[in-house]
DRENDO-1510 file (C-alpha; in Angstrom, 1 decimal, always signed):
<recs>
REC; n; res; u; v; w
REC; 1; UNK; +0.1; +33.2; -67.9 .
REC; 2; UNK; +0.2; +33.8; -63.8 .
REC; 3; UNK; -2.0; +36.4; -62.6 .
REC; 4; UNK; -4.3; +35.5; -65.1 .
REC; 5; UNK; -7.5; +37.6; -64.5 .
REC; 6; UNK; -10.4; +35.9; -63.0 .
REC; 7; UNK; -12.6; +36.8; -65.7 .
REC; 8; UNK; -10.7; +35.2; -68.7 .
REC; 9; UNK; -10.8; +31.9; -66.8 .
REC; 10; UNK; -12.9; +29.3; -66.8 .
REC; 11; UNK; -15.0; +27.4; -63.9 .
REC; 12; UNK; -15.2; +23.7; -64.5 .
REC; 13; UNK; -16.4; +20.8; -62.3 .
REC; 14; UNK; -14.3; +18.3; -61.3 .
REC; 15; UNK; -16.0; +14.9; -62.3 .
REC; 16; UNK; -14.1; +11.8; -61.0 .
REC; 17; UNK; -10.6; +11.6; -59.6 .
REC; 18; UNK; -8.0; +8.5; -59.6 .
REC; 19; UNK; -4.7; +8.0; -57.9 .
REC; 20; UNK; -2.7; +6.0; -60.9 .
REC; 21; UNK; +0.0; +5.1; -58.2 .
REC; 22; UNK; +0.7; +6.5; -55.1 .
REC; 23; UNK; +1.8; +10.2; -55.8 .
REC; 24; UNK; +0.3; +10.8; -58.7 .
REC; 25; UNK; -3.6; +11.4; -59.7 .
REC; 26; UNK; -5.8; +12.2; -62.6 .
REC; 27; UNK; -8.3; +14.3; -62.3 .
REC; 28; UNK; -11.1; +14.1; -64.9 .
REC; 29; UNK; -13.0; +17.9; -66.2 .
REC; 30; UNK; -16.1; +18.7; -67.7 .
REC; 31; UNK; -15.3; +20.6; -70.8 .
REC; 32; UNK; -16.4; +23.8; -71.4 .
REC; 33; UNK; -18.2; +24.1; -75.2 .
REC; 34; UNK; -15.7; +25.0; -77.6 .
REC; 35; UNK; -12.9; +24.7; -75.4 .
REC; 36; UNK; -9.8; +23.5; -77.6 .
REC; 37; UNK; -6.0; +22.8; -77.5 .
REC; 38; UNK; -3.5; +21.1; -79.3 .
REC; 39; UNK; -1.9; +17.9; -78.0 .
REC; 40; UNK; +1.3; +18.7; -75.9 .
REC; 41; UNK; -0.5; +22.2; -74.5 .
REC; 42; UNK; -1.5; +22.7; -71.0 .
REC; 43; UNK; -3.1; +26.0; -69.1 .
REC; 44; UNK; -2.6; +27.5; -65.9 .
REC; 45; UNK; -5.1; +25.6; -63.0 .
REC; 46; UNK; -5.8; +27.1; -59.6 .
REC; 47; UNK; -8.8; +25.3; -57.1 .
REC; 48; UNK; -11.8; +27.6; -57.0 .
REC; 49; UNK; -12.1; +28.0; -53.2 .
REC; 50; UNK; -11.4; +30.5; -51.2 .
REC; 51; UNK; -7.4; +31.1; -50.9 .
REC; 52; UNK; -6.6; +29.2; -53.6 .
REC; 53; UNK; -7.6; +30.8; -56.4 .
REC; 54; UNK; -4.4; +33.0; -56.9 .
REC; 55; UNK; -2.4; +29.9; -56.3 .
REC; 56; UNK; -2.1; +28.8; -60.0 .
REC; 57; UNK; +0.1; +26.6; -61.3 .
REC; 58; UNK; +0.6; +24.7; -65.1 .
REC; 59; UNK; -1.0; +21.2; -65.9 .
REC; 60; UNK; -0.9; +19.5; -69.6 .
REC; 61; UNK; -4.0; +18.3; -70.8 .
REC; 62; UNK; -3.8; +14.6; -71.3 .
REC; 63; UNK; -6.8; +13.7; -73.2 .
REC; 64; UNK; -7.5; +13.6; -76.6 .
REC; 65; UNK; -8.6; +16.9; -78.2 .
REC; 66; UNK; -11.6; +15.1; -79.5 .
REC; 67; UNK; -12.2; +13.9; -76.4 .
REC; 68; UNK; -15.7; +14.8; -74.5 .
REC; 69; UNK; -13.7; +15.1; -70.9 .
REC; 70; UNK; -11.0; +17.2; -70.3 .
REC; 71; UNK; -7.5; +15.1; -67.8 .
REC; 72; UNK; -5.3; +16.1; -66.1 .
REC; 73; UNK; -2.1; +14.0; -64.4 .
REC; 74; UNK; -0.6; +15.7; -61.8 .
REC; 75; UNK; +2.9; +14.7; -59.2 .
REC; 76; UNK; +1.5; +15.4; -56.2 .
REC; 77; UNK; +4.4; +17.2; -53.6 .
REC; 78; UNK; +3.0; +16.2; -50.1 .
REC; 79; UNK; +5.7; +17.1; -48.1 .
REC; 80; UNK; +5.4; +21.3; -49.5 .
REC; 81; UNK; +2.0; +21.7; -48.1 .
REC; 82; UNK; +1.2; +23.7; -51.4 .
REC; 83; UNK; -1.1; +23.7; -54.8 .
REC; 84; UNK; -0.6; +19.9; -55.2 .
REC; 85; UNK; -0.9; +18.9; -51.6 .
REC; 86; UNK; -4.1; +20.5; -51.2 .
REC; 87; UNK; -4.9; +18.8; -54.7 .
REC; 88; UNK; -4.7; +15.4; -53.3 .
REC; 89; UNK; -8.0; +16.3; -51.6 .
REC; 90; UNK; -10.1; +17.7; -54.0 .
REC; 91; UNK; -12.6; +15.4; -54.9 .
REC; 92; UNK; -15.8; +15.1; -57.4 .
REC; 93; UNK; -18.2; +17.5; -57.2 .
REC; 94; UNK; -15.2; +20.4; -56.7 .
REC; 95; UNK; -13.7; +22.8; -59.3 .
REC; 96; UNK; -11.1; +24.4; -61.0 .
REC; 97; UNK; -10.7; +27.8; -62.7 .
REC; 98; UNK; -8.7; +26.9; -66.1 .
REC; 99; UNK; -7.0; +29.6; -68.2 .
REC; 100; UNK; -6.1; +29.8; -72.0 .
REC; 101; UNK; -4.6; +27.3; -73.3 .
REC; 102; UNK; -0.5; +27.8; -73.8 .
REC; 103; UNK; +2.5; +25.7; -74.4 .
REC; 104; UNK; +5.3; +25.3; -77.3 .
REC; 105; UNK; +5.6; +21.6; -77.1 .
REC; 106; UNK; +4.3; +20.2; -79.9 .
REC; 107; UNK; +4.2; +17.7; -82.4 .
REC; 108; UNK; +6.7; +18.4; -85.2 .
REC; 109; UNK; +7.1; +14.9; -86.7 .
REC; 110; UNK; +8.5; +11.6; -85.6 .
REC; 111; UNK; +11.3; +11.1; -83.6 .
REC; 112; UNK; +12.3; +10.2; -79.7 .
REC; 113; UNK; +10.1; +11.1; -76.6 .
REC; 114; UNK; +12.5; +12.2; -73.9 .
REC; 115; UNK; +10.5; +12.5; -70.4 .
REC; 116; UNK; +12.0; +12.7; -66.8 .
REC; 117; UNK; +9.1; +11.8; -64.1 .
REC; 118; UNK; +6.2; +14.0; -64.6 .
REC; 119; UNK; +7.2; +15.4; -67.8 .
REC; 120; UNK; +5.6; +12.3; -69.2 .
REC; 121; UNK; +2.4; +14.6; -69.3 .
REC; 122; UNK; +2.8; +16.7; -72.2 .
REC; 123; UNK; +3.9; +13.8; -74.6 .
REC; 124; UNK; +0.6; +11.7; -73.5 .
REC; 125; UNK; -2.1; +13.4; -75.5 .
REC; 126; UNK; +0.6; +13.6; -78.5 .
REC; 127; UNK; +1.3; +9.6; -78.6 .
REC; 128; UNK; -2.4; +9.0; -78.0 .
REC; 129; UNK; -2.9; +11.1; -80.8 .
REC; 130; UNK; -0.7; +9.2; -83.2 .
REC; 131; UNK; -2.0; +5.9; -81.8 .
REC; 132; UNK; -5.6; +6.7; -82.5 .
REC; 133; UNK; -4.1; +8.5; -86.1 .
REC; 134; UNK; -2.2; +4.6; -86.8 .
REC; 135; UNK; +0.9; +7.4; -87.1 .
REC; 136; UNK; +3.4; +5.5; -83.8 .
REC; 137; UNK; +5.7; +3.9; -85.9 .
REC; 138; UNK; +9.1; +5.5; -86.1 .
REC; 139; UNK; +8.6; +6.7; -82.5 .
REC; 140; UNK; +10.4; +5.9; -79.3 .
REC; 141; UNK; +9.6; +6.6; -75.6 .
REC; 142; UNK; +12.3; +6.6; -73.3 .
REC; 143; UNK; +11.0; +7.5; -69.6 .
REC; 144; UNK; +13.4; +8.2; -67.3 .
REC; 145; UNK; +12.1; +7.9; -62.9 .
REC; 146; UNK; +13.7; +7.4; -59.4 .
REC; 147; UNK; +12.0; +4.6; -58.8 .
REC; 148; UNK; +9.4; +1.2; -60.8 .
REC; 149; UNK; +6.7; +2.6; -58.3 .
REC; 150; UNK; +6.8; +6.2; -59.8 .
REC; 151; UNK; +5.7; +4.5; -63.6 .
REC; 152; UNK; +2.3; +4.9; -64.2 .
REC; 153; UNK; -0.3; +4.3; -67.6 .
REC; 154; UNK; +2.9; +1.3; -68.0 .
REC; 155; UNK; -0.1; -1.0; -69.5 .
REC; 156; UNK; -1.1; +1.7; -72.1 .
REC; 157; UNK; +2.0; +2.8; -72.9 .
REC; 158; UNK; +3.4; -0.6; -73.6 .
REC; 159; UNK; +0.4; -1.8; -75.8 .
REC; 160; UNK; +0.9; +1.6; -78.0 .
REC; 161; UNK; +4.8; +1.4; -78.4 .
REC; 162; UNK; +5.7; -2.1; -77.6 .
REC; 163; UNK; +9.2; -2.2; -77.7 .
REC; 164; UNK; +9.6; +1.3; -78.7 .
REC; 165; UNK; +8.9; +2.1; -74.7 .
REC; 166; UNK; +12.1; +2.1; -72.9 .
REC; 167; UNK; +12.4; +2.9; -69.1 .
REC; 168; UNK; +15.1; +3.9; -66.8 .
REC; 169; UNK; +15.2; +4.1; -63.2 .
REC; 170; UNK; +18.4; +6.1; -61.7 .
REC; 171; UNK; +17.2; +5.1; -57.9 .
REC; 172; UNK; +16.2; +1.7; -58.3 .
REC; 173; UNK; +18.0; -1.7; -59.7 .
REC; 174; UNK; +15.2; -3.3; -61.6 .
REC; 175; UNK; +16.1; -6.5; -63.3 .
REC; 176; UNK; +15.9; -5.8; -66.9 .
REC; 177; UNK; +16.2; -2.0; -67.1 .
REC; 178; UNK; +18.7; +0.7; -66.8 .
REC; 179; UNK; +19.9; +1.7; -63.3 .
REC; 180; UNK; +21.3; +5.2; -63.9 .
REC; 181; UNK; +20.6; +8.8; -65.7 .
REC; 182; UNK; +20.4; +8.8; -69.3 .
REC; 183; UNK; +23.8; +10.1; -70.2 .
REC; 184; UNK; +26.2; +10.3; -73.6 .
REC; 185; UNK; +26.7; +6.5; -73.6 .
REC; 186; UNK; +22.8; +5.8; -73.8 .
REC; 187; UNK; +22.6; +8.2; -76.4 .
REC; 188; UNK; +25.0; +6.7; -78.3 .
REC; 189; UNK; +23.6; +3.2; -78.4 .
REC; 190; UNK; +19.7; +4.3; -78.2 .
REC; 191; UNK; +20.1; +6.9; -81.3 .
REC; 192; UNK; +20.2; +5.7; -84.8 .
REC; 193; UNK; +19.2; +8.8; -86.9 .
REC; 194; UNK; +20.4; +12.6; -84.9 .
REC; 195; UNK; +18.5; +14.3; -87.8 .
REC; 196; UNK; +15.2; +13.2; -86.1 .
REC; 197; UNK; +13.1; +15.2; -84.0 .
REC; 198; UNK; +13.9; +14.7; -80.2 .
REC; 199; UNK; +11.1; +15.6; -77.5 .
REC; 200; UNK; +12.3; +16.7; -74.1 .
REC; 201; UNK; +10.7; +17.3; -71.5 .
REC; 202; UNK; +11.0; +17.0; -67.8 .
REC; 203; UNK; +13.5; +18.9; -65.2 .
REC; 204; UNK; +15.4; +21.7; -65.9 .
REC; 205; UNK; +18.4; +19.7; -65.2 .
REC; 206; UNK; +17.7; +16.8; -67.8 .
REC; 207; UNK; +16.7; +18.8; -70.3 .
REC; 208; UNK; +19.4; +20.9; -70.2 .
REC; 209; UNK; +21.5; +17.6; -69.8 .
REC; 210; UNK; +19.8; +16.0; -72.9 .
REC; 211; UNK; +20.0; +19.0; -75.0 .
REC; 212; UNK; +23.7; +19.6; -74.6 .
REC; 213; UNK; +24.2; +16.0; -75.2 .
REC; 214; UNK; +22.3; +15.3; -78.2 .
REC; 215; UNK; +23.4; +18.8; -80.1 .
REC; 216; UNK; +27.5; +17.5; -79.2 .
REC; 217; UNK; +26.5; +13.9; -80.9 .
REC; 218; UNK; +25.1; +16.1; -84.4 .
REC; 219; UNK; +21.5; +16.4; -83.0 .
REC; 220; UNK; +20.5; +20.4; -85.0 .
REC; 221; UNK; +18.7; +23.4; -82.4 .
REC; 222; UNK; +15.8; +22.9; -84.5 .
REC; 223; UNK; +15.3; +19.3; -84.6 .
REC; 224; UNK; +14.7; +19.8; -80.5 .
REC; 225; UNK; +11.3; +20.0; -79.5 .
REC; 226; UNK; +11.1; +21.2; -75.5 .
REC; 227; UNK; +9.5; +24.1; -72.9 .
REC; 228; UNK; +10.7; +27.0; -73.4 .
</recs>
């Protein structure tokens, strides 16, 4: 989907903006008519100005489908001086050249959400979904970060899986929580059914981690649901 040409993609205005902790920031859209996707999908974004808009990069659409807005989450990377750090500017009024919608997460039935960091933001608009559907039971979020102040949507999360929402934190002692990568061990103890679907995303290294895991402990190669 890079190199996408400029005709094929859309021009939409950016309508509000939020930082939802400090390094991460939503960025709400105005939706184009008939603009769809499926929960889990995402599209290639690039900022409409003038030597940016060959700089593209992929964002998951957070919202609902149904919703009249289009979101967008996105980890903000300061320190590179590229795409995100010049998106931690852009403000309301701005906007954004989207194109097609792509993406082979998706929802394939219940089973465990596996997320390192930002790669919470594919599995938002699918548990959304099944909260709005009354379909979460039998689900479980496990969100693996560095640190408590890299969490963010905690509140929402929590009231839509209660204690099916499980956090780690491999940089950070937090009283209460794991203090290390989810390895073999909490796969043993957090995994009562391997024939389940598993949701991975995050990474390269943790989902490769996870997958090589969870296929060793009986998990199948179809029953994994991740990026490829």
């Amino acid at each position: 989907m890079t190199g996408a040409d400029p005709a094929q993609r859309l021009r939409v205005e950016v309508l509000g903006t939020e930082f939802l902790n400090a390094g991460v920031k939503r960025f709400t859209l105005r939706k184009p008519k008939g603009f769809a996707f499926t929960p889990g999908q995402g599209c290639m974004v690039a900022l409409d100005q003038e030597g940016w808009r060959d700089q593209e990069r992929p964002f998951t659409f957070t919202a609902l489908p149904s919703a009249r807005r289009l979101e967008l989450i996105v980890k903000l990377y300061p320190d590179h001086h590229g795409v995100t750090w010049r998106l931690g500017t852009v403000g309301k009024g701005e906007h954004f050249l989207l194109g097609r919608p792509f993406g082979t997460i998706a929802y394939k039935g219940p089973g465990m959400f596996f997320a390192g960091g930002a790669g919470i933001t594919p599995f938002l608009a699918i548990l959304r979904q099944l909260h709005r559907d009354k379909a979460l039971k039998g689900h479980t979020l496990v969100w693996s970060n560095r640190t408590a102040a890299d969490v963010f949507l905690d509140a929402e999360l929590g009231r839509m899986l209660h204690k099916h929402y499980l956090k780690t934190f491999t940089r950070e002692n937090v009283i209460g929580f794991r203090d290390r990568r989810i390895d073999r061990e909490d796969l043993v103890d957090l995994v009562r059914d391997f024939s389940q679907r598993f949701y991975l995303c995050g990474p390269q290294a943790f989902v490769e981690d996870l997958k090589a895991i969870l296929l060793d402990l009986g998990a199948t190669a179809d029953s994994l649901v991740f990026e490829t």
